[in-house]
N, C-alpha and C positions, 0 to 999 in steps of 0.2 A: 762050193757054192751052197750046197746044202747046208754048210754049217753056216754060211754068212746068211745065207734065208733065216736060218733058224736063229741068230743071232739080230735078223732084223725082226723077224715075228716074236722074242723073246722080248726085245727091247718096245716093238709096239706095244707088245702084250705088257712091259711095264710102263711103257707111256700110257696104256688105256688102263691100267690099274690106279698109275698117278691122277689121270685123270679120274678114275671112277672115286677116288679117296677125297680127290680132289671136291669133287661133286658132292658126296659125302659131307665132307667139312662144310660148303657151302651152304647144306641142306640143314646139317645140323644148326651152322648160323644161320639160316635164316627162319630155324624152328626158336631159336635160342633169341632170334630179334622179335619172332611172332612173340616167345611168350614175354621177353621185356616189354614189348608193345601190350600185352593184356598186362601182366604187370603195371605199365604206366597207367594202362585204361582204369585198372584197379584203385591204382593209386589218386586217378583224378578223379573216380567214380567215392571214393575215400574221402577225398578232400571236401567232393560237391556234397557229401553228406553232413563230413564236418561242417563244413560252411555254412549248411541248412542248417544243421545243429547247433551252429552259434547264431545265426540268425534268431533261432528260436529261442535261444537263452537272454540275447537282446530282446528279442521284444518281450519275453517276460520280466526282464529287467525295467526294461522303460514303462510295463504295466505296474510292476509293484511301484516304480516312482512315483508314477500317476496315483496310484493309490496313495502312496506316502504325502504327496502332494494335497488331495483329497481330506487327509487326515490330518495333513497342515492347517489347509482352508479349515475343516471344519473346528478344532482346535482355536484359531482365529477367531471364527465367528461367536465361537462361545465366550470367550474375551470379550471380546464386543457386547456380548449380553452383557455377563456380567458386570463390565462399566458401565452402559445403557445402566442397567439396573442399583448401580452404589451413584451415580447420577441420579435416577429419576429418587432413591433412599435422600441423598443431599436435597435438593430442592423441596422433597417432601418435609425432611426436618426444617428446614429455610418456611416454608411455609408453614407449620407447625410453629416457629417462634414466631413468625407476622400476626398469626393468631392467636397465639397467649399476649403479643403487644397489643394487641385490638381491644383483648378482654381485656385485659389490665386498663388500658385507657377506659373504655368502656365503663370499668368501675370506679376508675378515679372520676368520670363524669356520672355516673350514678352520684359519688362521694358528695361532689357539688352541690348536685343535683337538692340531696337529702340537708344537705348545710345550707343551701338557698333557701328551700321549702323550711328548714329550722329559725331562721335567720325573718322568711315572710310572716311566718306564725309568730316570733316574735315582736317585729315590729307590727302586725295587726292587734296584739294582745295590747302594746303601749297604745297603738291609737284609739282602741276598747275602752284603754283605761284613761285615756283623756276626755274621751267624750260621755264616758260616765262621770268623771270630773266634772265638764261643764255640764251636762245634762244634773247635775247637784247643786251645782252653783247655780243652775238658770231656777231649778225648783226651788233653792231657795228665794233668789233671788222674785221668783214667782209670789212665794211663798210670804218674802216679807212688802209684796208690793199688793198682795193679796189683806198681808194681813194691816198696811195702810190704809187702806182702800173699805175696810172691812169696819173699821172703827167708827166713822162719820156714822155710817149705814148703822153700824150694831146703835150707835145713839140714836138717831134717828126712830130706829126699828123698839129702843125701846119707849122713848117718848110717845110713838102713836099708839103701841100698844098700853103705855099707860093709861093714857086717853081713852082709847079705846074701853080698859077696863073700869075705869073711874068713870068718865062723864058721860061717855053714852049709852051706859046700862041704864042711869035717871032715864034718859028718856026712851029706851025700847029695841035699842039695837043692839046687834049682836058684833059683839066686837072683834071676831073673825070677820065678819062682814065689811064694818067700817075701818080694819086694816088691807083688805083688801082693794076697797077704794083707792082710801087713802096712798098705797104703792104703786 
């Protein structure tokens, strides 16, 4: 019996050995699940960086857009000038030609103008010279109605003053006088 005692305290003794190995393994897995668990923790503690880390690579991406964006629009806007301004250049020259047609008109009505005023001085000159024409013709025409008119008289004028000097000096008068009368 002692040996079967010692055959059953032998075999507790490896039942409680199996079991203490046993406990062992268990312990080790469940040192071996802790550190897979920090591991994992690691792992998602990893990721949540990555993740921040790409977040942040995103939003820097979508700032350089924005910028790029930015630099689009403003790009644009300079376009915009620029046409604004080969537009406002166009209508400038557009009115630039409205204005040499204005002067150009402008001087072909000077042109006129000066060919009118050439045209009034000459037909004033013909009517100058017409009415110095008649103003010739009336003078003469004065002239020979004058010098009709003038004949009777010159007889006349000289008859009294024959008279005058002839017959009334006999008697005392002055024959300026007695033509004076006599007229």
């Amino acid at each position: 019996m002692a040996l079967a005692a010692a055959a059953v305290a032998l075999e507790a003794a490896l039942l409680a050995l199996v079991d203490a190995l046993l406990a062992l393994e268990l312990a080790e897995l469940a040192e071996l699940d802790a550190l897979l668990a920090l591991l994992a923790a690691l792992v998602a503690d990893v990721e949540a960086e990555l993740a921040l880390l790409l977040a942040l690579v995103a939003w820097v991406v979508a700032v350089l857009a924005l910028l790029l964006a930015l630099v689009a629009l403003f790009a644009a806007f300079v376009a915009l000038v620029a046409a604004l301004l080969a537009w406002v250049e166009a209508v400038l020259a557009e009115l630039a030609a409205l204005v040499a047609d204005v002067l150009a008109l402008l001087a072909d009505v000077d042109a006129a103008d000066a060919e009118l005023a050439a045209l009034e001085a000459e037909l004033d000159a013909l009517l100058a010279d017409v009415e110095a024409a008649e103003a010739l013709e009336a003078a003469a025409d004065a002239e020979a109605a004058a010098a009709e008119a003038d004949a009777p008289a010159a007889a006349l004028s000289t008859i009294r003053s024959h008279l005058a000097e002839s017959a009334f000096e006999l008697i005392g008068c002055e024959p300026l006088d007695v033509c004076a009368v006599l007229a």
